[in-house]
Backbone bond lengths (Angstrom), bond angles and torsions (degrees), N, CA, C in turn:
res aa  C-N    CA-C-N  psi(-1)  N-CA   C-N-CA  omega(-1)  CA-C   N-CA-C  phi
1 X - - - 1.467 - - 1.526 109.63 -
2 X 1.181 111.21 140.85 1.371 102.73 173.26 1.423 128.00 -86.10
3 X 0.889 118.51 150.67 1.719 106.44 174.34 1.198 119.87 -71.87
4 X 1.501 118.72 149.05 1.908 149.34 -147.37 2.117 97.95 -69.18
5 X 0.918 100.14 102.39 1.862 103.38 178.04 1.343 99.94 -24.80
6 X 1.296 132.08 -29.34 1.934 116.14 -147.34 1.390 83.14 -126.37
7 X 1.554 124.92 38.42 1.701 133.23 150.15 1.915 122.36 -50.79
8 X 2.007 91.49 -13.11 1.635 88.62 -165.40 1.591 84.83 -121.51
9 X 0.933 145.38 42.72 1.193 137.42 -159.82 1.277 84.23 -113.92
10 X 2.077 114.74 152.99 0.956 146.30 147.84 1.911 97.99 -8.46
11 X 1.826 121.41 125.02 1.191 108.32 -164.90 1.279 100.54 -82.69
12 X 1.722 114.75 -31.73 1.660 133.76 -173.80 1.653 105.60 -22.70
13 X 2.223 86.69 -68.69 1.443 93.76 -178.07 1.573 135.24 -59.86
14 X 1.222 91.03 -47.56 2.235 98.11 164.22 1.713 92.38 -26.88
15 X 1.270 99.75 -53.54 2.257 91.61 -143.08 1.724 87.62 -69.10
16 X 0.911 120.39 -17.94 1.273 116.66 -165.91 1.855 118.47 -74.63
17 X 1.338 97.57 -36.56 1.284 145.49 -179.69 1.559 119.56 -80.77
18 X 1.569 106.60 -0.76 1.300 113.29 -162.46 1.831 97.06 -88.67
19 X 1.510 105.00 134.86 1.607 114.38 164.05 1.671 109.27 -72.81
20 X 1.075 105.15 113.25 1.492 125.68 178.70 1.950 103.70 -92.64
21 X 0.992 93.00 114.16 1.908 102.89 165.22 1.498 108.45 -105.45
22 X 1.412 145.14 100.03 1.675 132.90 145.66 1.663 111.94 -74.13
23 X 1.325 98.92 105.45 1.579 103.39 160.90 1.389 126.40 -121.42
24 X 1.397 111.41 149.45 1.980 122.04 -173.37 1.809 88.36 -65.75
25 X 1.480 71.37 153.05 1.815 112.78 164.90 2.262 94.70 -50.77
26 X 1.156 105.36 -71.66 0.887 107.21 -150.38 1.933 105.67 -59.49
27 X 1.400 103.07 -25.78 1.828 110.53 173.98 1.019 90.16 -67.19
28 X 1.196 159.61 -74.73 1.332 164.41 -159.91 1.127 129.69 -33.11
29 X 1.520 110.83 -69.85 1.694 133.74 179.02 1.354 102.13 -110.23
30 X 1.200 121.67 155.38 1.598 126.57 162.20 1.945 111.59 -65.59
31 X 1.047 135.64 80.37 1.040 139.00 171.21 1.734 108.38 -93.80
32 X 1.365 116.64 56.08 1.513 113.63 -174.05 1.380 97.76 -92.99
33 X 1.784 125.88 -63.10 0.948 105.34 152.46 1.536 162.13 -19.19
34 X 0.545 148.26 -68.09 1.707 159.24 115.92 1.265 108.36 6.80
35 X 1.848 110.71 -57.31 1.457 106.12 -164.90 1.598 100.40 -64.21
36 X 1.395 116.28 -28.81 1.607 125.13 -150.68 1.743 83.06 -77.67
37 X 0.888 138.16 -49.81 1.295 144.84 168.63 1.352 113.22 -35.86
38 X 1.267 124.88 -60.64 1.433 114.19 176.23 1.479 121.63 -72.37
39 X 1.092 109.55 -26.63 1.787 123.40 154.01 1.163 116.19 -3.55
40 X 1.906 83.18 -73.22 1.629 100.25 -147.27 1.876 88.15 -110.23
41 X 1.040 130.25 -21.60 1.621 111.63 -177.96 1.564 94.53 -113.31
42 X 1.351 155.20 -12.41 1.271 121.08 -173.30 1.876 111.87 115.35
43 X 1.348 113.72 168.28 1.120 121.84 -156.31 1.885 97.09 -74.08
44 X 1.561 99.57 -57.33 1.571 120.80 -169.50 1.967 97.86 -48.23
45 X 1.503 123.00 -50.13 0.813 105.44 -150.77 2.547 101.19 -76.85
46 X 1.403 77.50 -46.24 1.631 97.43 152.14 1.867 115.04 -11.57
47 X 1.808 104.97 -71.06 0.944 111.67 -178.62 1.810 128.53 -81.56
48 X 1.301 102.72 10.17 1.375 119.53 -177.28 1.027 119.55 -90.97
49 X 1.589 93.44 -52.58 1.858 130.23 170.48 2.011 98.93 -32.71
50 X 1.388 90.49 -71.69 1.666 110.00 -168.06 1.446 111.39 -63.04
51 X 1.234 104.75 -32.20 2.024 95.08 169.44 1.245 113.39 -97.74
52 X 1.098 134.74 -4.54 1.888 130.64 143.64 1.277 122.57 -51.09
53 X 1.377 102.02 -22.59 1.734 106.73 -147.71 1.600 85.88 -120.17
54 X 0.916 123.50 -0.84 1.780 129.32 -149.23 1.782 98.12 -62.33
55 X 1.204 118.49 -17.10 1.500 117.54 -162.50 1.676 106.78 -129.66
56 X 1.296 120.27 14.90 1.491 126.57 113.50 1.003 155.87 -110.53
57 X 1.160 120.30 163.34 1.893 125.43 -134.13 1.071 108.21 -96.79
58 X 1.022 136.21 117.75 1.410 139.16 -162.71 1.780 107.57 -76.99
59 X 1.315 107.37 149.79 1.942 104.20 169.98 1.423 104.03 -51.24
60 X 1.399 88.03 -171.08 1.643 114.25 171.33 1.544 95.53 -97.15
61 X 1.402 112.73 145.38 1.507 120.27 173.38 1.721 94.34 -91.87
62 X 1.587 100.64 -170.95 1.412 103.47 -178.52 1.870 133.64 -77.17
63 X 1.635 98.21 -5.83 1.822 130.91 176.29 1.020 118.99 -84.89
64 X 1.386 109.21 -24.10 1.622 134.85 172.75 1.538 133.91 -27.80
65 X 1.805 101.03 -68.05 1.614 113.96 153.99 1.581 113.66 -48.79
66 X 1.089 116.75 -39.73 1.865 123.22 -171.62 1.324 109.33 -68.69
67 X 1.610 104.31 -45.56 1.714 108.50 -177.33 1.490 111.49 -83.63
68 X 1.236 125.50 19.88 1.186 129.20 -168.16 1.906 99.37 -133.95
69 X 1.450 98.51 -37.19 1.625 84.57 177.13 1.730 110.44 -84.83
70 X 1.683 113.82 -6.58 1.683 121.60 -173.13 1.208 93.91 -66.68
71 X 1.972 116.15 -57.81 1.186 93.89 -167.50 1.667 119.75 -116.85
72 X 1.726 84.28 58.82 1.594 83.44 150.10 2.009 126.19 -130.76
73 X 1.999 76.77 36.48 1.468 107.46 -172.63 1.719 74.39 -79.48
74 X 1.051 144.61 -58.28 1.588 161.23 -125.54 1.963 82.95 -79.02
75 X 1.184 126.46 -53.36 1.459 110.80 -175.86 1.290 129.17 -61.27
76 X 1.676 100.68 -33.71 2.059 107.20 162.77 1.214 122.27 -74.37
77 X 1.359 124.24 -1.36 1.353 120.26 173.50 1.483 114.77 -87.57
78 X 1.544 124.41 -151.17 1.411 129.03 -154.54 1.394 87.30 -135.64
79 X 1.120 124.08 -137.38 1.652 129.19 -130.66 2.462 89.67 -99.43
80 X 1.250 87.80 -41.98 1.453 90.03 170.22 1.335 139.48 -123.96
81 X 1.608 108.38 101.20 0.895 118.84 169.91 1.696 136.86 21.25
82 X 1.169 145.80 62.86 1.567 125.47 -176.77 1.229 126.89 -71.01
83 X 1.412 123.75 -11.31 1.668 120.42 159.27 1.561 102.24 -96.34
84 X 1.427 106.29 159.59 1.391 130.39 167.84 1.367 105.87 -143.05
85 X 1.226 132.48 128.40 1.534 148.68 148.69 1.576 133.49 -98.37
86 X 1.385 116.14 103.04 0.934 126.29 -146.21 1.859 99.73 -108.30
87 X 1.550 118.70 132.49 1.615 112.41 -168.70 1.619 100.43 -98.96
88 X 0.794 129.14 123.97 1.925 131.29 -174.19 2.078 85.37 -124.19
89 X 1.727 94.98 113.40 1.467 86.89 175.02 1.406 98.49 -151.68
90 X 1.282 123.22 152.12 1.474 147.38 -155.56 1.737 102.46 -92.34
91 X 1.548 112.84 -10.66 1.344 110.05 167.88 1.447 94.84 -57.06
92 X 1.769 99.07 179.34 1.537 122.76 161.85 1.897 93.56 -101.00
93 X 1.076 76.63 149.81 1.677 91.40 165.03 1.923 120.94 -40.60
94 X 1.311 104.22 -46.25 0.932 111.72 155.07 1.831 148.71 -28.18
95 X 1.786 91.41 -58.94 1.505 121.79 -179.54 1.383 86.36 -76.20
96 X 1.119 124.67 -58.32 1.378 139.60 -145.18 1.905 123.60 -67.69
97 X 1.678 84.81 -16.29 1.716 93.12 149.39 1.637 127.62 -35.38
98 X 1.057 109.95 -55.13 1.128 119.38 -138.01 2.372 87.03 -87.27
99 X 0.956 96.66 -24.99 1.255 108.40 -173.60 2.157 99.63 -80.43
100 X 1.306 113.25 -27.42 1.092 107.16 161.17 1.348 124.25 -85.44
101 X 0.937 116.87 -41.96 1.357 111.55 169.30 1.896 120.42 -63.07
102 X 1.312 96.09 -15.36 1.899 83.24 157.64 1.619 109.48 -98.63
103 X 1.407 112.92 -24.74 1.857 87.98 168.23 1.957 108.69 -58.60
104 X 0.976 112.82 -37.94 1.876 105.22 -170.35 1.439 103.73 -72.68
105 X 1.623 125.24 -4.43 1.413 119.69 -170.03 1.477 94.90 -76.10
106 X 1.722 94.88 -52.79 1.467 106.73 -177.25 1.407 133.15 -71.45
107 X 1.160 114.64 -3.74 1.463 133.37 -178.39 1.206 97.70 59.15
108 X 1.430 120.70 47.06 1.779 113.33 149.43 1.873 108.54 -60.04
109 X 0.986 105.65 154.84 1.779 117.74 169.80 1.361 95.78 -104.45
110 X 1.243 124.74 80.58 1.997 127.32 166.97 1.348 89.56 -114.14
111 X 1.337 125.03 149.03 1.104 125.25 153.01 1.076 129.31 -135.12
112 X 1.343 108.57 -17.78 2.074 140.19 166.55 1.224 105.42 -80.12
113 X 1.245 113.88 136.85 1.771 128.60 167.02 1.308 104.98 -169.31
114 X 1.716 100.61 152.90 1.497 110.06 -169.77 1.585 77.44 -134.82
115 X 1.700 116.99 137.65 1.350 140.65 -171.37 1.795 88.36 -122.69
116 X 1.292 118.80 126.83 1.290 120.42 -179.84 1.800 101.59 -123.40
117 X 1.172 136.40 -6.78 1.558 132.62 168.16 1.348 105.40 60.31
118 X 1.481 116.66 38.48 1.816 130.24 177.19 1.226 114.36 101.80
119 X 1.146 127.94 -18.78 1.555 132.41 175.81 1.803 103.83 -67.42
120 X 1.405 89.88 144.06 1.686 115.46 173.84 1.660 92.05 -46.05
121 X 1.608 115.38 123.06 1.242 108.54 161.86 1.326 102.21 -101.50
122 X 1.138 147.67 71.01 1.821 159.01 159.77 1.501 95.27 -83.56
123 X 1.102 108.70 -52.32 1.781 98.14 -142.37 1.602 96.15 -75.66
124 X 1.604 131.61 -3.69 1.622 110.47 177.34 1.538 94.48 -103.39
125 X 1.430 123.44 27.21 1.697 102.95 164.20 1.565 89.52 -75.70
126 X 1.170 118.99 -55.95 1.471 98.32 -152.94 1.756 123.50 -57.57
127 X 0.834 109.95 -10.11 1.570 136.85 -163.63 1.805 109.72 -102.76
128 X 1.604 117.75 -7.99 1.039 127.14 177.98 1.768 98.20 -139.02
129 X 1.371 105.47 21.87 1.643 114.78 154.11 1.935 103.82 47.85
130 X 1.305 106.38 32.53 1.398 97.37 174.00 1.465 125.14 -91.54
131 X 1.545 107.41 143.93 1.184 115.78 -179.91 1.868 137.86 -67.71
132 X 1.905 68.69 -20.19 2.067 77.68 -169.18 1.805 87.67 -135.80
133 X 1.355 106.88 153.43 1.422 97.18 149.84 1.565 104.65 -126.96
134 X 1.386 126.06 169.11 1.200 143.90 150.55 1.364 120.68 -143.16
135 X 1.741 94.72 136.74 2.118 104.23 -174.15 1.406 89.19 -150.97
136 X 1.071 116.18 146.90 1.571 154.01 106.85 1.310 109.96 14.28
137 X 1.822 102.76 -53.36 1.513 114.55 -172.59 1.434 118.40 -103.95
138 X 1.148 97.81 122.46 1.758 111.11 -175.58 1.627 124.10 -56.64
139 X 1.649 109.16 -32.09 1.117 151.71 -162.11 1.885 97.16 -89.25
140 X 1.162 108.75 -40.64 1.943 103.97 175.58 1.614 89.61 -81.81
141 X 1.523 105.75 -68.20 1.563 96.86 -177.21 1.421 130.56 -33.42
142 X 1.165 129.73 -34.63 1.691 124.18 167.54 1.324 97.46 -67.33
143 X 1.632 131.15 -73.95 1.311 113.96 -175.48 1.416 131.01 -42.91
144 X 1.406 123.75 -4.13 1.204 117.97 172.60 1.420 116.00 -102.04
145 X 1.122 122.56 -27.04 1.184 129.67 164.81 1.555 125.42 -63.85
146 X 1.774 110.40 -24.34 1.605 105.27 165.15 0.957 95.04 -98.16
147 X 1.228 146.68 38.21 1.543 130.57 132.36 1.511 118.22 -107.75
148 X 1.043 103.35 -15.26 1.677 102.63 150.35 1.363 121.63 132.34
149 X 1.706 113.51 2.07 1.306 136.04 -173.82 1.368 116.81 -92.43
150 X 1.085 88.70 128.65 1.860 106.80 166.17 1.614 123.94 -19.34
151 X 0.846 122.43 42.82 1.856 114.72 -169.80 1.337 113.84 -95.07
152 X 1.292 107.00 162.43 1.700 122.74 160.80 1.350 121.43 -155.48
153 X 1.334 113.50 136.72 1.655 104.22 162.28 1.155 133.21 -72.04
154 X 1.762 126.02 111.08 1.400 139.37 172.51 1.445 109.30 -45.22
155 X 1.486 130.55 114.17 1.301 134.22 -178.63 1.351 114.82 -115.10
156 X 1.135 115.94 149.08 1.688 123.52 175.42 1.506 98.47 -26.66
157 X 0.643 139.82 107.79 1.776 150.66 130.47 1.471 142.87 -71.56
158 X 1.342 109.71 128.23 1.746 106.10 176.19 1.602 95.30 -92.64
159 X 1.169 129.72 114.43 1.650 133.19 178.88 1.075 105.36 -154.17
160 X 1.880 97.00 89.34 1.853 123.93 172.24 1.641 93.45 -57.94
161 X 1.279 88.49 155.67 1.538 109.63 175.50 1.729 111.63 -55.55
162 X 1.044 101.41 130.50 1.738 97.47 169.13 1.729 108.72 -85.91
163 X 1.395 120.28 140.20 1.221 140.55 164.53 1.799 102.01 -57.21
164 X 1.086 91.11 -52.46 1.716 85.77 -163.32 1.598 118.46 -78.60
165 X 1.279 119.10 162.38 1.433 132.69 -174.65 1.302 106.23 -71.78
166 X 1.337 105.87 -44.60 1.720 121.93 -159.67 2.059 101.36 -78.22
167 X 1.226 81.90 130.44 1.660 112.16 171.10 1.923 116.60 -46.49
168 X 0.799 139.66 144.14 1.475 124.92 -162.38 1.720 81.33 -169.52
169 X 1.589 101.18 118.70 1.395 97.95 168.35 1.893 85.34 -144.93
170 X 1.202 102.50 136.09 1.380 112.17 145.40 1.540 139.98 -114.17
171 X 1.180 110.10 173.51 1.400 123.58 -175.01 1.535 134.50 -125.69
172 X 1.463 133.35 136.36 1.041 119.19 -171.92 1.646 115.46 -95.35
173 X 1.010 161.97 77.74 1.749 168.98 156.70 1.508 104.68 36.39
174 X 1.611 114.05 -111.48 1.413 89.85 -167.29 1.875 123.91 -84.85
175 X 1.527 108.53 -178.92 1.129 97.29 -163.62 1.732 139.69 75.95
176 X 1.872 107.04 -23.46 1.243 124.90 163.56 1.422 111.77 -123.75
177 X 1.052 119.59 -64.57 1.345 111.52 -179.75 1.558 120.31 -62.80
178 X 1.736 90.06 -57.94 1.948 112.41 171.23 1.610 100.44 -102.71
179 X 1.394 82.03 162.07 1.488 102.07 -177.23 2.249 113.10 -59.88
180 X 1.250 116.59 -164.19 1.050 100.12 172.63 1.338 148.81 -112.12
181 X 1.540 105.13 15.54 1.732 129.76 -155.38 1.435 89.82 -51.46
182 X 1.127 119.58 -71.28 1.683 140.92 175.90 1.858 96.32 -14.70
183 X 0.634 111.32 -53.80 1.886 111.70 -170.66 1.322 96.61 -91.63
184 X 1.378 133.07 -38.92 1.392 130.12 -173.51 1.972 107.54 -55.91
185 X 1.487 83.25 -50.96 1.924 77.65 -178.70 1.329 126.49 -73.89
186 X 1.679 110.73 -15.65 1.437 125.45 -160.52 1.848 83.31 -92.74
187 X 0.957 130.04 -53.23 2.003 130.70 167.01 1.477 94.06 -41.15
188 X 1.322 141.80 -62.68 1.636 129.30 -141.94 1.526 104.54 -110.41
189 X 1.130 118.93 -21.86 1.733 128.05 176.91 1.163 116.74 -109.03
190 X 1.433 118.95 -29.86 1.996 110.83 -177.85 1.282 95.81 105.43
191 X 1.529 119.85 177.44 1.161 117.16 -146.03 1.840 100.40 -124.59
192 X 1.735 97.08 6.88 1.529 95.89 156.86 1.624 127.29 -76.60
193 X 1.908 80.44 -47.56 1.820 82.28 174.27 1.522 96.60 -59.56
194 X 1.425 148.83 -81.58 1.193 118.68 -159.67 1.466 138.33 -28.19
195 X 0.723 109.23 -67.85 1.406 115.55 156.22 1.753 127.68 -29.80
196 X 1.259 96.02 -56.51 2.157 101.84 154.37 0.663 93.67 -12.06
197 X 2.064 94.84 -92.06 1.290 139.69 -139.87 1.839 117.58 -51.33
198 X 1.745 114.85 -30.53 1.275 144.55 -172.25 1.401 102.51 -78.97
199 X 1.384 127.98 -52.56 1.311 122.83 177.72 1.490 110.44 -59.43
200 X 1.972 111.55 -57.81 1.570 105.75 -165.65 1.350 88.48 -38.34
201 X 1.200 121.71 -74.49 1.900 127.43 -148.09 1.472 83.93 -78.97
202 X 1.019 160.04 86.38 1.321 131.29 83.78 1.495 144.62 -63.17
203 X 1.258 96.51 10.30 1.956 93.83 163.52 1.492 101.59 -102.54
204 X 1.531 115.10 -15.78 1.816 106.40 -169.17 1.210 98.52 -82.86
205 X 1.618 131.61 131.55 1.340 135.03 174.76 1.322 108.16 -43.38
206 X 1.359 129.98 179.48 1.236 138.25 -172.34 1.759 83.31 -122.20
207 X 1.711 107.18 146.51 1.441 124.32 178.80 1.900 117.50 -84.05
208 X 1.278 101.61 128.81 1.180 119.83 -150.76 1.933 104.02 -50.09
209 X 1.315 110.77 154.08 1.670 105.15 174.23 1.504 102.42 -130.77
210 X 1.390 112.30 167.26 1.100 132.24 -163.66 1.812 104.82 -43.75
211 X 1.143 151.21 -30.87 0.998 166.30 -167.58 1.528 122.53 -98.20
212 X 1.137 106.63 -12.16 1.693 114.46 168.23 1.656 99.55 -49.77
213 X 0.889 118.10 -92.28 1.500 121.97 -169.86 1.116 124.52 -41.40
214 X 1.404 129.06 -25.70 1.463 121.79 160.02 1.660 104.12 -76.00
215 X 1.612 116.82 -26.60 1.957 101.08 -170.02 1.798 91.49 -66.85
216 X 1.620 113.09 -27.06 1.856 91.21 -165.15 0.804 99.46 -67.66
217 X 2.125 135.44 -37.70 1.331 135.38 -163.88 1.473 110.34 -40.86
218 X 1.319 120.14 -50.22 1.488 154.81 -167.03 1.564 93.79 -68.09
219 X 1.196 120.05 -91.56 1.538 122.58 -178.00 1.060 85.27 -25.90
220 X 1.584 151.66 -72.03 1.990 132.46 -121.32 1.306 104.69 -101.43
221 X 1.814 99.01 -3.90 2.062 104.27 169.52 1.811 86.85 -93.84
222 X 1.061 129.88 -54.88 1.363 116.22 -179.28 2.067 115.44 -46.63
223 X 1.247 100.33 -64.14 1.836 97.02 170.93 1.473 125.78 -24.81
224 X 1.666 99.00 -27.24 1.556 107.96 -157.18 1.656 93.95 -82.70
225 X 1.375 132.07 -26.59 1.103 126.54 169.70 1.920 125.99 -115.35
226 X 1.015 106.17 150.98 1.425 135.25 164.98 1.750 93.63 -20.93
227 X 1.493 127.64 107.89 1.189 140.04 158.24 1.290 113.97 -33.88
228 X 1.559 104.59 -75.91 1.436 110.35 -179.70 1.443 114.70 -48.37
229 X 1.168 143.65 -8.62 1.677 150.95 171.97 1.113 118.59 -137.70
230 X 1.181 136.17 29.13 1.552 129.61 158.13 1.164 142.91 -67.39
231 X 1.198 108.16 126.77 2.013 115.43 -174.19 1.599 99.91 -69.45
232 X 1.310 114.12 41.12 1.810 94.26 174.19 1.334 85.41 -154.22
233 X 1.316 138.87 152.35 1.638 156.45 168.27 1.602 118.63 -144.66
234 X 1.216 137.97 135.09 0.981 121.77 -140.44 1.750 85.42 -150.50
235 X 1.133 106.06 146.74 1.956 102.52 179.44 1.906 102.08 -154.85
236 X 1.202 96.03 136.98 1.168 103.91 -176.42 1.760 107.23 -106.75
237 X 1.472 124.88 107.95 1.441 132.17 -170.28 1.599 118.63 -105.84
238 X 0.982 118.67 104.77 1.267 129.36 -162.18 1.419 129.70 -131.47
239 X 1.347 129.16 132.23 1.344 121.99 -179.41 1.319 113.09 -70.59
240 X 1.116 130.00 -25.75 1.363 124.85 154.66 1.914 120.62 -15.01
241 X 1.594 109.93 143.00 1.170 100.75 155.85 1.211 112.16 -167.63
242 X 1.480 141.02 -176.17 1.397 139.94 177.59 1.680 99.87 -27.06
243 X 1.565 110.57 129.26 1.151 146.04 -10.47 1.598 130.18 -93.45
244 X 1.716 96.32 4.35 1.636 118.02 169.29 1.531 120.74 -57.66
245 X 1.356 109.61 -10.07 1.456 112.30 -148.70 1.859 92.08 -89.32
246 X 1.551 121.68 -28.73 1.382 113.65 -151.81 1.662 99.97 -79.15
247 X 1.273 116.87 -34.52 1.410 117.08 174.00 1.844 114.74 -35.81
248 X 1.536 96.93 -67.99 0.973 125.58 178.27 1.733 117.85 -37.45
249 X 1.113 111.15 -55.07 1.222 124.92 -179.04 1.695 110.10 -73.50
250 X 1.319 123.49 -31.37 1.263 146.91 164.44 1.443 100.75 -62.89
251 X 0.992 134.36 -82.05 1.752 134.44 -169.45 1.507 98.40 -58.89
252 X 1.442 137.22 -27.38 1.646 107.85 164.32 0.936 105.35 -82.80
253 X 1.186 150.74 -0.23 1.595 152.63 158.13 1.238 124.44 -47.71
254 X 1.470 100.60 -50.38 1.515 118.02 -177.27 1.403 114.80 -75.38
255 X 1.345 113.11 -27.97 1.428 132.84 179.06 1.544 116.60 -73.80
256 X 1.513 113.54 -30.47 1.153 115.59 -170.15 1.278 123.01 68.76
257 X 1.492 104.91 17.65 2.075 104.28 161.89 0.987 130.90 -89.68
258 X 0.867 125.91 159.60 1.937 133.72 176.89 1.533 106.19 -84.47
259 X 1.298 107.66 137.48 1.802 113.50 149.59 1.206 100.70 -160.30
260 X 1.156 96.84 128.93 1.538 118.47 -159.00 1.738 106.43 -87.47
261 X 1.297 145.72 -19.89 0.923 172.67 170.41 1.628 119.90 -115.11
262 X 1.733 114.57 116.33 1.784 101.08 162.97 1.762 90.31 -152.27
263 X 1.739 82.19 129.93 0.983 103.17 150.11 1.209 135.56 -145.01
264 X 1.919 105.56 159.05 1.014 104.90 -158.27 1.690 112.03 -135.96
265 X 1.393 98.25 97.26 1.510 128.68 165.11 1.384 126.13 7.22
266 X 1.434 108.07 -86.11 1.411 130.91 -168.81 1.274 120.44 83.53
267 X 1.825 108.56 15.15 1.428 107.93 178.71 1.565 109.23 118.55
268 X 1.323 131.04 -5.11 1.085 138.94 175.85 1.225 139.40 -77.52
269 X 0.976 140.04 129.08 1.536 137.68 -170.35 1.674 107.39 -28.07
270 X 1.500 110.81 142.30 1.466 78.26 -179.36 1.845 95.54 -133.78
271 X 1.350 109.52 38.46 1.256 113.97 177.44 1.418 103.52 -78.56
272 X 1.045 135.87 -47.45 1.781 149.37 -147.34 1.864 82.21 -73.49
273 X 1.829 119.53 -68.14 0.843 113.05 -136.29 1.825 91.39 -68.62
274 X 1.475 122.48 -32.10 1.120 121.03 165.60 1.349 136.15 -27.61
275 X 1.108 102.97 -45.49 1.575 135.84 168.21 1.443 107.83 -46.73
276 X 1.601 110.04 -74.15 1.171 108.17 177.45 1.180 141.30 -66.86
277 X 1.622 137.98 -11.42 1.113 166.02 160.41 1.634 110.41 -51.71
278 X 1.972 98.57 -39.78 1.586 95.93 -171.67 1.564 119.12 106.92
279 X 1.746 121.35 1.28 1.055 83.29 -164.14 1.244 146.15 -109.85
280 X 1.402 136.07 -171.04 1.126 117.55 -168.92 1.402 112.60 -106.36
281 X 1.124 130.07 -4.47 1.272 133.05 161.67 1.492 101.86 -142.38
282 X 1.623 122.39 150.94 1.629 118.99 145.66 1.975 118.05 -119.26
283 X 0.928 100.16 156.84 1.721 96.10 176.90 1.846 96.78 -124.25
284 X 1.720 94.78 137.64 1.697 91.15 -172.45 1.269 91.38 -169.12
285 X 1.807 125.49 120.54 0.993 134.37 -173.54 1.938 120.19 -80.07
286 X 1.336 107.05 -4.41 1.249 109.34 -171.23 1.796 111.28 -93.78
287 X 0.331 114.41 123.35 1.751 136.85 -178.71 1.921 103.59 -40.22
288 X 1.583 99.59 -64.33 1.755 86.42 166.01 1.778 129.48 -88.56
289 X 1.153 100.04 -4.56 1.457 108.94 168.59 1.686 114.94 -82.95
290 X 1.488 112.46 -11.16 1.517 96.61 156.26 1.589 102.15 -112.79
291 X 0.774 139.64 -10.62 1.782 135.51 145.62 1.491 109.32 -23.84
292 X 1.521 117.34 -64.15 0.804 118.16 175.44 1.689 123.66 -80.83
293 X 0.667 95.11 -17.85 2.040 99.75 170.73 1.386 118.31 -72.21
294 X 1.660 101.27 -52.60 1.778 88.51 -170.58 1.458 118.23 -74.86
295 X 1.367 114.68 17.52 1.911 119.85 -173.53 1.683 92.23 -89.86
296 X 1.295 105.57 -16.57 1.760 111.06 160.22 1.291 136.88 -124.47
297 X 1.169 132.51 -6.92 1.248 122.38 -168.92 2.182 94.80 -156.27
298 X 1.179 106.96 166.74 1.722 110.60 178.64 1.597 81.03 -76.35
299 X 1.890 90.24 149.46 1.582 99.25 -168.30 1.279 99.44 -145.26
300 X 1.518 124.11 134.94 1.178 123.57 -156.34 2.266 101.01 -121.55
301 X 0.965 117.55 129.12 1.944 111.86 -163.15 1.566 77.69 -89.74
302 X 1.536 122.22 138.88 1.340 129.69 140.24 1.569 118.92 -64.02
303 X 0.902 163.44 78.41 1.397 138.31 -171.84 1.512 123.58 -75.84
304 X 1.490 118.02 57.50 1.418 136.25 -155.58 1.616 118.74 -133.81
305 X 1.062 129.23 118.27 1.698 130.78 166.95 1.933 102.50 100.02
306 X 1.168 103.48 -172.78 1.159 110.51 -155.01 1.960 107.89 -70.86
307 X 1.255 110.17 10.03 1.575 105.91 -160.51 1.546 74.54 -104.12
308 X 0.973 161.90 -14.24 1.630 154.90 -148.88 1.657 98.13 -141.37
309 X 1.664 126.61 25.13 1.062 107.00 143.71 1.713 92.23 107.81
């Protein structure tokens, strides 16, 4: 890959510019065990577990491949860094040994972490300026999302190894990217009025969703390199289809983002096509559309807009 054109740029701005990821212990490493342990016996026995065990290395959880291909965005760049990965975990500092010592096994580059000893770790995304979050816990993920951040819950996943170097994240349309009117009318009217309703307004942008601001984060790490060779690909997967699609394609227009990939469904499973694309993460607010995703690919739950209540 080649390295990102704006490698010589002002360093101020890079840091400024930097894609921030905070993700849990438990997205990270396989902590199923352990967790099932504190479940069912309690904090004390929990913390016993983890300093017995403190000096083996825990797996890779299912975020693992992702946090490993983000920051090895950090080797094609220039003097500063453009990913940052940030660990927000509900251990105590204490427990939480053992969780550092498998990032240095693995030669992750983390070096930030906030240890909260059971407390909601939400409140240091904002304070560690991150763009995305991902947890384990469903319960941080809503709180981060009414404050306005990018989140999802990391779910059991089947996510075979990818062959390729290059980064592959997709996205699901409304409700993640855009807001949720689009599903609101297609739930209370049927899926003719949607469709109507999608053509009249197809010149009016569609209203922004929780995920806008991490896709620009993404686009301005994509800008930084050469199109024709970029370590980042990006696909937007959607049940959407002819005549929903022109809006859609129109409001990233207006926005000026990239997605290099769109497709558009018509209602179809969209695990398979996931599959084939590669990717390494998806974000999708509907409840059976990541049912069906994570039986292929790491799958991230929005818990946002009218399909979640």
């Amino acid at each position: 890959m080649n390295r990102p054109a704006s490698a010589a740029h002002d360093p101020r701005a890079a840091a400024d510019n930097k894609l921030v990821v905070a993700i849990s212990s438990r997205a990270l490493f396989d902590l199923g065990d352990s967790h099932n342990l504190f479940e069912r016996d309690g904090l004390d026995a929990y913390r016993a577990f983890q300093i017995e065990h403190e000096d083996e290395i825990l797996q890779p959880g299912v975020a693992f491949p992702l946090v490993q291909k983000l920051l090895g965005l950090n080797k094609l760049a220039g003097d500063v860094p453009p990913v940052e990965v940030i660990l927000l975990s509900r251990n105590s500092g204490d427990t939480g040994l053992r969780i550092f010592n498998a990032i240095q096994h693995y030669g992750l580059e983390i070096s930030r972490a906030a240890f909260t000893s059971g407390a909601p770790t939400s409140d240091y995304i904002a304070p560690f300026k991150a763009d995305l979050f991902l947890s384990a816990n469903a319960e941080d993920v809503g709180r981060a999302l009414k404050a306005g951040v990018a989140a999802a819950t990391i779910l059991p996943s089947v996510a075979p190894p990818r062959a390729s170097e290059q980064l592959r994240i997709a996205f699901d349309g409304d409700a993640v990217i855009f807001g949720d009117e689009g599903e609101r009318v297609s739930r209370e009217e049927g899926l003719e009025a949607f469709h109507r309703s999608e053509t009249e307004l197809a010149d009016e942008p569609l209203s922004v969703g929780p995920f806008r601001g991490f896709l620009t984060a993404v686009h301005r790490l994509q800008a930084a390199f050469p199109a024709e060779n970029s370590p980042i690909r990006t696909a937007l997967v959607t049940a959407r289809s002819a005549p929903a699609h022109k809006r859609v394609i129109l409001t990233l227009r207006r926005w000026g983002v990239r997605i290099d990939e769109a497709l558009f469904l018509g209602g179809r499973d969209k695990g398979p096509f996931l599959d084939a694309f590669g990717a390494d993460i998806f974000f999708d607010d509907s409840p059976a559309n990541v049912e069906s995703a994570r039986k292929h690919v790491a799958t991230g739950h929005v818990p946002h807009g009218v399909s979640n209540g």
